[in-house]
N, CA, C and O atoms as a Tinker XYZ file with bonds, in Angstrom:
   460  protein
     1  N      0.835000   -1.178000    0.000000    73     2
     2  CA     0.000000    0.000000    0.000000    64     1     3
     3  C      0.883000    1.245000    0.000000    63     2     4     5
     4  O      2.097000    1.303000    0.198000    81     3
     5  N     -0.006000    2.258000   -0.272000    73     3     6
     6  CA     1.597000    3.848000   -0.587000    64     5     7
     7  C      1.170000    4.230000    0.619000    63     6     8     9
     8  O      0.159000    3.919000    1.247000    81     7
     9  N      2.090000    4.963000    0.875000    73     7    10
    10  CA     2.606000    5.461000    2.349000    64     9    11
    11  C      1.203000    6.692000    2.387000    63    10    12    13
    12  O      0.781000    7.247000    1.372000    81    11
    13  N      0.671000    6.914000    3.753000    73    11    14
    14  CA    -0.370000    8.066000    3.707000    64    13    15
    15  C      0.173000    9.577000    2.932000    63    14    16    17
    16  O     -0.193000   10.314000    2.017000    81    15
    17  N      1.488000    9.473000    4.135000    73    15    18
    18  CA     2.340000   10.654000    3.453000    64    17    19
    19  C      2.603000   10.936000    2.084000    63    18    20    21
    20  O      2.725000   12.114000    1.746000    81    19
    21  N      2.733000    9.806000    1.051000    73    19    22
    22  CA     2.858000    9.815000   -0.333000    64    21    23
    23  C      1.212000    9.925000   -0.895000    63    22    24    25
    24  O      0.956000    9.585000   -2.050000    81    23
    25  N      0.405000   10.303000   -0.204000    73    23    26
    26  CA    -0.584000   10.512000   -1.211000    64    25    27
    27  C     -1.252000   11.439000   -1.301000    63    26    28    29
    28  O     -1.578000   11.807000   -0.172000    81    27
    29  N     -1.808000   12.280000   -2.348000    73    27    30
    30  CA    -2.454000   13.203000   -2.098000    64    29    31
    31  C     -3.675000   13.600000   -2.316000    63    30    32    33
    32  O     -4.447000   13.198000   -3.187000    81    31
    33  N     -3.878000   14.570000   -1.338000    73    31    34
    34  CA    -5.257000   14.403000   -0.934000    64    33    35
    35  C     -6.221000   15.936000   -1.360000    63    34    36    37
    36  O     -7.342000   15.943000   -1.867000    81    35
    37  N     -5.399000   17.131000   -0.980000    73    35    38
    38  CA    -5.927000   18.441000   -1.499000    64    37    39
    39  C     -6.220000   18.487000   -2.645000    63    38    40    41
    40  O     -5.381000   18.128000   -3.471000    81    39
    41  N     -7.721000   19.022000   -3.139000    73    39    42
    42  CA    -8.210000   19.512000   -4.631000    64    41    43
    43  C     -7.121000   20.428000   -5.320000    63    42    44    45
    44  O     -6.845000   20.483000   -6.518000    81    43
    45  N     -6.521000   21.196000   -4.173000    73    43    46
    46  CA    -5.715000   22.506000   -5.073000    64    45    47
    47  C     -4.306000   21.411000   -5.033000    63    46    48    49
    48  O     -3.329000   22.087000   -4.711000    81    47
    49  N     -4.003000   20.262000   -5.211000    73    47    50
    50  CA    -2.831000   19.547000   -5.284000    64    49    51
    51  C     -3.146000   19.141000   -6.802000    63    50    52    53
    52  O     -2.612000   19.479000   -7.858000    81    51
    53  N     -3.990000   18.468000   -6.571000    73    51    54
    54  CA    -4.402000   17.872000   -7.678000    64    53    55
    55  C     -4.370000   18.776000   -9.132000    63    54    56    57
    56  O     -3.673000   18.676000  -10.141000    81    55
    57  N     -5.596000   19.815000   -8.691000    73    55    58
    58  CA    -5.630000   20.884000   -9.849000    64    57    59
    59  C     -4.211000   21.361000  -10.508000    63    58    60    61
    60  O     -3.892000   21.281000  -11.694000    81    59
    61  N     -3.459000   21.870000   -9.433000    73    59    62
    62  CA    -1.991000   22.426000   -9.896000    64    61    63
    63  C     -1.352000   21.417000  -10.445000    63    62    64    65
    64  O     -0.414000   21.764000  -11.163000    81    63
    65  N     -1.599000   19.912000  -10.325000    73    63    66
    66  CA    -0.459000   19.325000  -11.002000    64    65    67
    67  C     -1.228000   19.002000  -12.749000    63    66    68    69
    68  O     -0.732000   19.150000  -13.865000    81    67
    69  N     -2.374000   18.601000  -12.390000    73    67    70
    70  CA    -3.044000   18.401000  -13.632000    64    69    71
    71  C     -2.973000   19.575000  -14.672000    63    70    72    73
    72  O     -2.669000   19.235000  -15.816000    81    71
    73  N     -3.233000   21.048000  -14.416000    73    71    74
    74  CA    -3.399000   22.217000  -14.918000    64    73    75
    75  C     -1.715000   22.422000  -15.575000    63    74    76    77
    76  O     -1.218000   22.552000  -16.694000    81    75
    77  N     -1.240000   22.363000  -14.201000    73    75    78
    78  CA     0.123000   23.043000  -14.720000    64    77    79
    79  C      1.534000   22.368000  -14.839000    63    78    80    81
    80  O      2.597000   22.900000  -15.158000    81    79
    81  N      1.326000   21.299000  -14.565000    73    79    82
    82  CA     2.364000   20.276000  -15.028000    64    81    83
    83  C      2.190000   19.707000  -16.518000    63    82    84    85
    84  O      1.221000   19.813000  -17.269000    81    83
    85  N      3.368000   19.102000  -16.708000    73    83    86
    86  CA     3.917000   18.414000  -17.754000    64    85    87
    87  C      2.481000   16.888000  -18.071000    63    86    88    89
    88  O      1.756000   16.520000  -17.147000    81    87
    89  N      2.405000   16.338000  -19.346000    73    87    90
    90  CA     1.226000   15.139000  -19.242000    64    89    91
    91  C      2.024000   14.023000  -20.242000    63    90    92    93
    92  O      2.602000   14.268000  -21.300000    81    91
    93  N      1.936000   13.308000  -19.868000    73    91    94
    94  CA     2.152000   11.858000  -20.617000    64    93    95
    95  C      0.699000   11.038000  -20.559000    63    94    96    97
    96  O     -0.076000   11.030000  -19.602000    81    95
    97  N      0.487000   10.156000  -22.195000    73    95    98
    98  CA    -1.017000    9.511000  -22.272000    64    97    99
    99  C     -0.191000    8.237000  -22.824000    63    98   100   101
   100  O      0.731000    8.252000  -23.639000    81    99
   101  N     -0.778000    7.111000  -22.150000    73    99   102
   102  CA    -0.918000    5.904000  -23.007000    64   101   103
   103  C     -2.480000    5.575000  -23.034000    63   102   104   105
   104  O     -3.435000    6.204000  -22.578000    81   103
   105  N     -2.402000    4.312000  -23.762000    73   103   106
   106  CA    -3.701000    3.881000  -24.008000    64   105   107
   107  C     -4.621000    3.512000  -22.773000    63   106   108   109
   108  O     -5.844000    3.376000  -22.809000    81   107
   109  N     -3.557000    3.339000  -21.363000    73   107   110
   110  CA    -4.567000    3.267000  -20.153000    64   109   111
   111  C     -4.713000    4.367000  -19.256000    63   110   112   113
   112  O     -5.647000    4.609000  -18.491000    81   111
   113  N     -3.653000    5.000000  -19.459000    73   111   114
   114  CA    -3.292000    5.943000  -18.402000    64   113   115
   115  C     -2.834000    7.418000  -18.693000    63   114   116   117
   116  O     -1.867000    7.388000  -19.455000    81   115
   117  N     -3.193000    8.697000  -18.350000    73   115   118
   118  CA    -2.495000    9.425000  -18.452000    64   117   119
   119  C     -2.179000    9.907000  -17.249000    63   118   120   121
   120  O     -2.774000    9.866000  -16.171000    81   119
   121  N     -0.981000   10.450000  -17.639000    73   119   122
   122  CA     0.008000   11.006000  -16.247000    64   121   123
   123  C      0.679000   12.010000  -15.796000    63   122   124   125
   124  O      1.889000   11.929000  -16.005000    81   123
   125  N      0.260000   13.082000  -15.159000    73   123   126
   126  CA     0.400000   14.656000  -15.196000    64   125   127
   127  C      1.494000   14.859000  -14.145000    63   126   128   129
   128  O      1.259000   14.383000  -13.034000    81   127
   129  N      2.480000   15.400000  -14.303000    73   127   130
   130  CA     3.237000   15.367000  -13.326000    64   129   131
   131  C      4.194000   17.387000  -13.370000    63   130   132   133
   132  O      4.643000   18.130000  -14.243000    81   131
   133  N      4.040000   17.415000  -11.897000    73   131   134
   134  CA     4.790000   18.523000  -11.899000    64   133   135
   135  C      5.997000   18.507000  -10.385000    63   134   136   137
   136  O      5.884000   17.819000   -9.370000    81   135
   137  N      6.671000   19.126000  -10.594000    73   135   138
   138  CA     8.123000   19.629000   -9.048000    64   137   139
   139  C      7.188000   20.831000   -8.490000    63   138   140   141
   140  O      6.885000   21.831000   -9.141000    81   139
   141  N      6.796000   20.550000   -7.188000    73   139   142
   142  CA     6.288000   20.783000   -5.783000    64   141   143
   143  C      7.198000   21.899000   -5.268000    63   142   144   145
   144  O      6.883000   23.068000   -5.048000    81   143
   145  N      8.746000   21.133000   -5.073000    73   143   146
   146  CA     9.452000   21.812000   -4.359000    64   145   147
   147  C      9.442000   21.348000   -2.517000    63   146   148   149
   148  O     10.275000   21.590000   -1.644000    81   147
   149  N      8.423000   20.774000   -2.474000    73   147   150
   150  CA     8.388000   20.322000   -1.510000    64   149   151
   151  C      9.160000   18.580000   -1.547000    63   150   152   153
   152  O      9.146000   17.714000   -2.422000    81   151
   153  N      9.893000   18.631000    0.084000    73   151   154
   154  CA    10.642000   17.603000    0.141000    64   153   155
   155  C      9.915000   16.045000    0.082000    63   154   156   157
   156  O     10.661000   15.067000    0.057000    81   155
   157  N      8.807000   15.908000    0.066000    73   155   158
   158  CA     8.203000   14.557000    0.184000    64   157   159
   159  C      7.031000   14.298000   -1.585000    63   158   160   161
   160  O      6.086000   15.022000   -1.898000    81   159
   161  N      7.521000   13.154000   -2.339000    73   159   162
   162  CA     6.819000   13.091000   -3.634000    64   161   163
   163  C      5.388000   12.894000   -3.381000    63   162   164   165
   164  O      5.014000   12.203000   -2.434000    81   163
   165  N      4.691000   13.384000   -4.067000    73   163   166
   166  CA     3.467000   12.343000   -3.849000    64   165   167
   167  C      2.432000   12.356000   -5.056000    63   166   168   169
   168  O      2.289000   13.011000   -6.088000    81   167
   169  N      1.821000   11.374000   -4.459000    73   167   170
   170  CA     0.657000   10.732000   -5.900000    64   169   171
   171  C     -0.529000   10.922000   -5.605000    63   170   172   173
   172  O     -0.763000   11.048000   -4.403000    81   171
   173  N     -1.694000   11.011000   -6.582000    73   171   174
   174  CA    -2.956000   11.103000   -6.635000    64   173   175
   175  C     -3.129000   10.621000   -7.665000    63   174   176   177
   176  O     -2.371000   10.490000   -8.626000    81   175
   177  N     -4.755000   10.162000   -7.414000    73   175   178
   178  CA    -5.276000    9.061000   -8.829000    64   177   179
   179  C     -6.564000    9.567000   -8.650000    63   178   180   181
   180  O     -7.153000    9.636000   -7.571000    81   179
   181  N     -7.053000    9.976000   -9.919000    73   179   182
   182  CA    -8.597000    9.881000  -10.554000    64   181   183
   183  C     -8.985000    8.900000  -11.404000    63   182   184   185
   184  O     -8.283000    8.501000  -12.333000    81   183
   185  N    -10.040000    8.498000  -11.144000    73   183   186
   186  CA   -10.786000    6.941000  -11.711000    64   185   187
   187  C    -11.906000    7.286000  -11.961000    63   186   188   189
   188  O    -12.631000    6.526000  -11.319000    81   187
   189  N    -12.573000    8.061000  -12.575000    73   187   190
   190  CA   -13.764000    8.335000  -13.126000    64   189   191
   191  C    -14.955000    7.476000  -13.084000    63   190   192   193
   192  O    -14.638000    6.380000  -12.622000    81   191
   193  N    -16.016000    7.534000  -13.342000    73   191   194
   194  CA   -17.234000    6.521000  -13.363000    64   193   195
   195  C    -17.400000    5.767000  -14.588000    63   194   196   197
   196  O    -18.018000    4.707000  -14.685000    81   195
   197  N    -16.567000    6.641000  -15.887000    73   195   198
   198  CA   -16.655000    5.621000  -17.389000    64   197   199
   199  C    -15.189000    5.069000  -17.137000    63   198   200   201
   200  O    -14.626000    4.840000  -18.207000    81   199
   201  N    -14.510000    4.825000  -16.160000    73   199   202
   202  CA   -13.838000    3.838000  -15.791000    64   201   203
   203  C    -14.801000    2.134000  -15.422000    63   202   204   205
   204  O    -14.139000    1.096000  -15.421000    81   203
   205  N    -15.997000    2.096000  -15.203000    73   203   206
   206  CA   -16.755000    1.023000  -14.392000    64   205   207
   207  C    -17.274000    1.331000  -13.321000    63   206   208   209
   208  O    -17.038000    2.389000  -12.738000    81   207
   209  N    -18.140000    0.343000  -12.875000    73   207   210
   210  CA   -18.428000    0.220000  -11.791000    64   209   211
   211  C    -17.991000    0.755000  -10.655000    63   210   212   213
   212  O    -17.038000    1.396000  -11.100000    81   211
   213  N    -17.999000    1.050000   -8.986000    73   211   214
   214  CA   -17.223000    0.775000   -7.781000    64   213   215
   215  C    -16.400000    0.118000   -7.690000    63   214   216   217
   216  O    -15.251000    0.517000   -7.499000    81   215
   217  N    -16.807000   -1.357000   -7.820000    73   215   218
   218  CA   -15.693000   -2.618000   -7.771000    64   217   219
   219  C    -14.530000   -2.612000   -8.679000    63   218   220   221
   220  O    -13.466000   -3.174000   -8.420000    81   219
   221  N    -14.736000   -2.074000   -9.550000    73   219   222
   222  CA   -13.810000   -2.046000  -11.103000    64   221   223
   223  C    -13.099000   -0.918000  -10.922000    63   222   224   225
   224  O    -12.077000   -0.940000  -11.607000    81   223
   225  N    -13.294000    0.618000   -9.912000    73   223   226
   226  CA   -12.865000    1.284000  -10.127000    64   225   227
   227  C    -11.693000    1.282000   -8.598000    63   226   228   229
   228  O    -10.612000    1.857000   -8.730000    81   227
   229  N    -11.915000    0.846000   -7.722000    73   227   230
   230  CA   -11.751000    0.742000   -6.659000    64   229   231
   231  C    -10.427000   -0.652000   -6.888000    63   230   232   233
   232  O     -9.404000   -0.586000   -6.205000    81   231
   233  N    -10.615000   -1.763000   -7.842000    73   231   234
   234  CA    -9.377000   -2.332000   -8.561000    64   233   235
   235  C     -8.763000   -1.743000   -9.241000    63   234   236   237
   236  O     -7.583000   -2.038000   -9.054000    81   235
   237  N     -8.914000   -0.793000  -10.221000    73   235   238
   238  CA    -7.910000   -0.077000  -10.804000    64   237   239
   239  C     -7.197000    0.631000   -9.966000    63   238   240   241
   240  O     -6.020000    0.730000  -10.314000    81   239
   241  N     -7.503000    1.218000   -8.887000    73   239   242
   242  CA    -6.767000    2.410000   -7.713000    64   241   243
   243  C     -6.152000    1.595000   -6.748000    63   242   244   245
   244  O     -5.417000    2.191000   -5.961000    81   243
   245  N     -6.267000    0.387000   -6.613000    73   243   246
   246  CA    -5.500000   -0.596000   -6.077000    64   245   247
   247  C     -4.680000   -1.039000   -6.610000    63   246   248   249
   248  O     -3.709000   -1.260000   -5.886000    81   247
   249  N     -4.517000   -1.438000   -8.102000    73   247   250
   250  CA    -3.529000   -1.081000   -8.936000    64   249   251
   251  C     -2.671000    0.092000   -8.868000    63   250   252   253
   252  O     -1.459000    0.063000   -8.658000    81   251
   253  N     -3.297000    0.994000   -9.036000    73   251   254
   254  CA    -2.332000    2.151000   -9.603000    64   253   255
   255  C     -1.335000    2.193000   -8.284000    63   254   256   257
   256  O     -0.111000    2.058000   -8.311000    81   255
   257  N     -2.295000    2.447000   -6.946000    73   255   258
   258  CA    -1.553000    2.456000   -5.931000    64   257   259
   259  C     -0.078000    1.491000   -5.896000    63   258   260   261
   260  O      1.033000    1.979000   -5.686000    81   259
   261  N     -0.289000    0.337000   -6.096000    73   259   262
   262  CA     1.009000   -0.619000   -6.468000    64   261   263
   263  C      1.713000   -0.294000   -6.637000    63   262   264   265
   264  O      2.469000   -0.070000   -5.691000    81   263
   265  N      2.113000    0.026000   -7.937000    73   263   266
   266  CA     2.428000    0.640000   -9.107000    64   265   267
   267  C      3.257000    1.949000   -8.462000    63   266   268   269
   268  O      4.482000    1.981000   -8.576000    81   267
   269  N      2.599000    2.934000   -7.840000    73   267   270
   270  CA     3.137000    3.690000   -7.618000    64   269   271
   271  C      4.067000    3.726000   -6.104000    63   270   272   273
   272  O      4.721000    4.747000   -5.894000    81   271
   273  N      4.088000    3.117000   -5.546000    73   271   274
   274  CA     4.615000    2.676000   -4.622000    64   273   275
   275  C      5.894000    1.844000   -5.159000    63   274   276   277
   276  O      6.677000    1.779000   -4.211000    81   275
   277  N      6.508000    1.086000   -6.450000    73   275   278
   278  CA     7.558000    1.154000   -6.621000    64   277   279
   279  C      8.140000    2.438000   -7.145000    63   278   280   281
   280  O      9.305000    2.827000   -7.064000    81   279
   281  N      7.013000    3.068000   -7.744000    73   279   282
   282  CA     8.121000    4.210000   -8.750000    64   281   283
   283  C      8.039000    5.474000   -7.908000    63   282   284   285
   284  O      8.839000    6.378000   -8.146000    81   283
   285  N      7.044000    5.621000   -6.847000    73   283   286
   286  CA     7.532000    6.743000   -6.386000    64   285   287
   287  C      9.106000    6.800000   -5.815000    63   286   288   289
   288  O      9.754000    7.674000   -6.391000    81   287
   289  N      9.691000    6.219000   -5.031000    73   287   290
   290  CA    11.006000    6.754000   -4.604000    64   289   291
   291  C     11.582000    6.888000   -5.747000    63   290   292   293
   292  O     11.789000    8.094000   -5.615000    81   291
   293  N     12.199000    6.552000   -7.197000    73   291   294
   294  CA    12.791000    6.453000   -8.235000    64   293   295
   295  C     12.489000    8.028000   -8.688000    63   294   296   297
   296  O     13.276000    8.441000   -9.540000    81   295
   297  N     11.454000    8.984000   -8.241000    73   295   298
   298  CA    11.637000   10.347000   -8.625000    64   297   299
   299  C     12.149000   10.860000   -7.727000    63   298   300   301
   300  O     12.309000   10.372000   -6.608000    81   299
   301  N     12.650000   12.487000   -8.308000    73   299   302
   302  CA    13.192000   13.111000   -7.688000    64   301   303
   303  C     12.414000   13.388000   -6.135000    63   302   304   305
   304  O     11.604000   12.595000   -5.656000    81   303
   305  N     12.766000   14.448000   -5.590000    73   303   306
   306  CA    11.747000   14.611000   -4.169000    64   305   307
   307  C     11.304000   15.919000   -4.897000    63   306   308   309
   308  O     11.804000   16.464000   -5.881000    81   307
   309  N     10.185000   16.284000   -4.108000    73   307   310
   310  CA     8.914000   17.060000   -4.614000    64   309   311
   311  C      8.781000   16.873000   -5.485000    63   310   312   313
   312  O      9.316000   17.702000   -6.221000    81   311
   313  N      8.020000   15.728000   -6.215000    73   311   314
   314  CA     7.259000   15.395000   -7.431000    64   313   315
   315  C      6.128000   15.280000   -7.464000    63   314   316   317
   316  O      6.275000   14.484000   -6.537000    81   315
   317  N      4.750000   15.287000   -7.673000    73   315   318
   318  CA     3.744000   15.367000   -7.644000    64   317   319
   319  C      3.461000   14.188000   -8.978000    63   318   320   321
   320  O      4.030000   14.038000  -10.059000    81   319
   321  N      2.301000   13.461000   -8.314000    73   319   322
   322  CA     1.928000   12.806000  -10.146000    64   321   323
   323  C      1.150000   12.857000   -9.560000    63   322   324   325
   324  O      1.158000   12.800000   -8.330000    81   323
   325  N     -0.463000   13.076000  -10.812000    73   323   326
   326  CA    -1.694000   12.422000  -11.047000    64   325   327
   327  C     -1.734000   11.580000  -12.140000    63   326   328   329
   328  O     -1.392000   11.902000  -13.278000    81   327
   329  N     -2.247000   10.256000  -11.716000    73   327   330
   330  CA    -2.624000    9.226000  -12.312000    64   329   331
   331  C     -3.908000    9.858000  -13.071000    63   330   332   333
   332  O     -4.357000   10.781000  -12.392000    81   331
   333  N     -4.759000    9.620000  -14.458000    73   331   334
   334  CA    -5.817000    9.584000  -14.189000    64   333   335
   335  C     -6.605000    8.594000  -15.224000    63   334   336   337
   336  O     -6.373000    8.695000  -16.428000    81   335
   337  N     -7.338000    7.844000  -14.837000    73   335   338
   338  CA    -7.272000    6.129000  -15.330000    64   337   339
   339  C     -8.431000    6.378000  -16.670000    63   338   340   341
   340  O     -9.573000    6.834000  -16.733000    81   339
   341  N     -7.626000    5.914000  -17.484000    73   339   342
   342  CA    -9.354000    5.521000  -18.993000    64   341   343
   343  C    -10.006000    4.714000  -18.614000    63   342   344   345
   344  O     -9.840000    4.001000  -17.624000    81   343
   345  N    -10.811000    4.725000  -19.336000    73   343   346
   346  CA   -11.742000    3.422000  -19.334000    64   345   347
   347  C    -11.091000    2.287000  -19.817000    63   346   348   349
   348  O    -11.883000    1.346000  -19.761000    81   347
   349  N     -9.601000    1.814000  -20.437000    73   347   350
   350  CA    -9.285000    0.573000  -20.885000    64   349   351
   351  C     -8.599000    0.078000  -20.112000    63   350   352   353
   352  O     -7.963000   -0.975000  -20.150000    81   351
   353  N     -8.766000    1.269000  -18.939000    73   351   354
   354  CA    -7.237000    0.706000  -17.829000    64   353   355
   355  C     -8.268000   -0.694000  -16.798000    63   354   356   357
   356  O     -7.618000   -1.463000  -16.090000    81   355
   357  N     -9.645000   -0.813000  -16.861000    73   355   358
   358  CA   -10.202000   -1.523000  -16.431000    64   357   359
   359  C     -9.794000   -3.065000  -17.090000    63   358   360   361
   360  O     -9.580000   -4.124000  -16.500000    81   359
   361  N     -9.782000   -2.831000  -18.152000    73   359   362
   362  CA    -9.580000   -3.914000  -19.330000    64   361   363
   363  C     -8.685000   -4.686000  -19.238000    63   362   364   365
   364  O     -8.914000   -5.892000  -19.331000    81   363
   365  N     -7.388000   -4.193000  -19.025000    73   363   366
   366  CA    -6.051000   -4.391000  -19.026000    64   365   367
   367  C     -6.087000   -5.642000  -18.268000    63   366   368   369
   368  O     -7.020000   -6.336000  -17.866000    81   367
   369  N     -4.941000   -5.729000  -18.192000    73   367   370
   370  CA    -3.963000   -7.005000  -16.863000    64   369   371
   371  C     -3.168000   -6.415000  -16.305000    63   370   372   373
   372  O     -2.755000   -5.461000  -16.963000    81   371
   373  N     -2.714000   -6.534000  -15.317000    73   371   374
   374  CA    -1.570000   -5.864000  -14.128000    64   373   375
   375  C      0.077000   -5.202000  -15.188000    63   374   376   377
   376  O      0.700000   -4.140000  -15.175000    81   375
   377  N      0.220000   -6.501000  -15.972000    73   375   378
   378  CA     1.110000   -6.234000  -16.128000    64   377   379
   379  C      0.941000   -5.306000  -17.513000    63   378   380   381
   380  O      1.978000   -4.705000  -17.792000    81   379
   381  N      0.213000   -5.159000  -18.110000    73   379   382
   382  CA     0.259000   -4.067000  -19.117000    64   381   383
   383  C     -0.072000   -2.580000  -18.270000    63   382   384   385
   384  O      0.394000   -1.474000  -18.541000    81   383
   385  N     -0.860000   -2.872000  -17.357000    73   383   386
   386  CA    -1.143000   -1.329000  -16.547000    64   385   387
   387  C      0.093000   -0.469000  -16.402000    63   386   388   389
   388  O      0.382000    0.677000  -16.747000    81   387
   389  N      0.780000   -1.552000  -15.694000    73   387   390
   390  CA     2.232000   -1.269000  -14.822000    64   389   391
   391  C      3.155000   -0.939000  -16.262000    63   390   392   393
   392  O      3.889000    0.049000  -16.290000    81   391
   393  N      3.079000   -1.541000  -17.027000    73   391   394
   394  CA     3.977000   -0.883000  -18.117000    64   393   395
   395  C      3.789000    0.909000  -19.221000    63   394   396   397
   396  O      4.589000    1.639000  -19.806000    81   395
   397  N      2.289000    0.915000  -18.994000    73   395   398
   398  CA     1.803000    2.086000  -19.285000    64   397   399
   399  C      2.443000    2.959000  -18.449000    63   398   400   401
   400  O      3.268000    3.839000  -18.693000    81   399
   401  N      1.760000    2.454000  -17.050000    73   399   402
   402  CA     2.042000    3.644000  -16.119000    64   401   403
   403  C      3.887000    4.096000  -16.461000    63   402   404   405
   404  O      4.439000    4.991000  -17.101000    81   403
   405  N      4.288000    3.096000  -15.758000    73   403   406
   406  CA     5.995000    3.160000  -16.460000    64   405   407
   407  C      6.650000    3.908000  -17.349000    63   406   408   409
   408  O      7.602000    4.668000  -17.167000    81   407
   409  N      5.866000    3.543000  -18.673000    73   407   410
   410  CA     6.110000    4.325000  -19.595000    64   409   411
   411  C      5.857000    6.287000  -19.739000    63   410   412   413
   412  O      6.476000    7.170000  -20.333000    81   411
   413  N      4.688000    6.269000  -18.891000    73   411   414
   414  CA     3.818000    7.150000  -19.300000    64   413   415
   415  C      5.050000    8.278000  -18.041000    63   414   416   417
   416  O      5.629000    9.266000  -18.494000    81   415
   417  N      5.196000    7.887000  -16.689000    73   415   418
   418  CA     5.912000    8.513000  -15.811000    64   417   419
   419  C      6.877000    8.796000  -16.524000    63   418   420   421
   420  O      6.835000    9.894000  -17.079000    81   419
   421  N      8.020000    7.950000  -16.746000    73   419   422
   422  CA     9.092000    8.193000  -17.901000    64   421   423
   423  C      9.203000    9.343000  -18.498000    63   422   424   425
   424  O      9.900000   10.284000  -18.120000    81   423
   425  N      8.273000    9.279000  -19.785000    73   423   426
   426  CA     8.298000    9.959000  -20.492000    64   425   427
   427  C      7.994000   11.533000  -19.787000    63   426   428   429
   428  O      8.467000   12.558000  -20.278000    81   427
   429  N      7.121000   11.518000  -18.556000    73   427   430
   430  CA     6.693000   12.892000  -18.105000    64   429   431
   431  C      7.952000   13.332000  -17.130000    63   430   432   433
   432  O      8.147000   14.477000  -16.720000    81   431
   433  N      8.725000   12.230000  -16.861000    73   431   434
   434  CA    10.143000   13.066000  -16.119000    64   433   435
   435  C     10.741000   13.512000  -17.135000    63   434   436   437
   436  O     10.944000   14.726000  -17.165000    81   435
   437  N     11.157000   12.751000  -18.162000    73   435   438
   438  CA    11.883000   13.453000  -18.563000    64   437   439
   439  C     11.886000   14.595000  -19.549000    63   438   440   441
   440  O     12.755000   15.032000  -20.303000    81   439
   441  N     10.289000   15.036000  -19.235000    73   439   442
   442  CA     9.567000   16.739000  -19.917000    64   441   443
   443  C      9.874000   17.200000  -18.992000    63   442   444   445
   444  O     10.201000   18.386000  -19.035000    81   443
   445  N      9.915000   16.452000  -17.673000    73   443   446
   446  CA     9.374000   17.512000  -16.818000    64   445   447
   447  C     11.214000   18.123000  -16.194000    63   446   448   449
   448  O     11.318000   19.265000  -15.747000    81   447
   449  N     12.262000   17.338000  -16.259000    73   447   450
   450  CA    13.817000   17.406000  -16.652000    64   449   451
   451  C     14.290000   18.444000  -17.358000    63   450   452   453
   452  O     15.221000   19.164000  -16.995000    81   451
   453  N     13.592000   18.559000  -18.499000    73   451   454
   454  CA    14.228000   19.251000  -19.609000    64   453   455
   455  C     13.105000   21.390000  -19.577000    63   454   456   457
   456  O     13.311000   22.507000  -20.052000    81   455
   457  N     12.407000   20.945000  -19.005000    73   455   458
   458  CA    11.930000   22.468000  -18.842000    64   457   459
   459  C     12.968000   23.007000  -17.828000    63   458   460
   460  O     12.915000   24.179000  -17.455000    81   459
């Protein structure tokens, strides 16, 4: 499970990273990420309702959570990501999720590197 401390919870966290950070999309996942500045990373996930059901959506965020719990330490400190799940991320299997997500972080460090 991700650490309480690694997750986030404020609307104005969320908004600022989604709004004004850097975005990476795969086919399950897109992934908004911005530098905080603050010393501790952390994650947030939106799972929408044309994600599925409760049950379906509530497995995907149990996923993602996973997921992000290896790759958060691997960023810098004050990183912020929002997860925010499609509807195919229901579809998927663990291990294609985890490779999206992967990919999708990746690619948004290293936008988010080069600004």
């Amino acid at each position: 499970m991700l650490p309480a401390r690694s997750r986030m919870t404020a609307a104005a966290d969320f908004s600022s990273a989604m709004r004004l950070g850097t975005r990476s999309g795969r086919a399950t996942v897109v992934v908004h990420m911005r530098q905080t500045g603050n010393a501790q990373s952390i994650a947030g996930f939106a799972v929408s309702k044309a994600v599925g059901g409760a049950v379906i959506r509530n497995r995907v965020k149990r996923r993602l959570r996973a997921i992000m719990r290896e790759l958060l330490p691997t960023l810098p400190d004050g990183t912020a990501v929002v997860i925010r799940a499609l509807p195919r991320s229901a579809e998927v299997d663990f291990a294609r999720l985890r490779a999206d997500v992967t990919d999708a972080v990746g690619t948004a460090s290293r936008k988010l590197s080069a600004v």
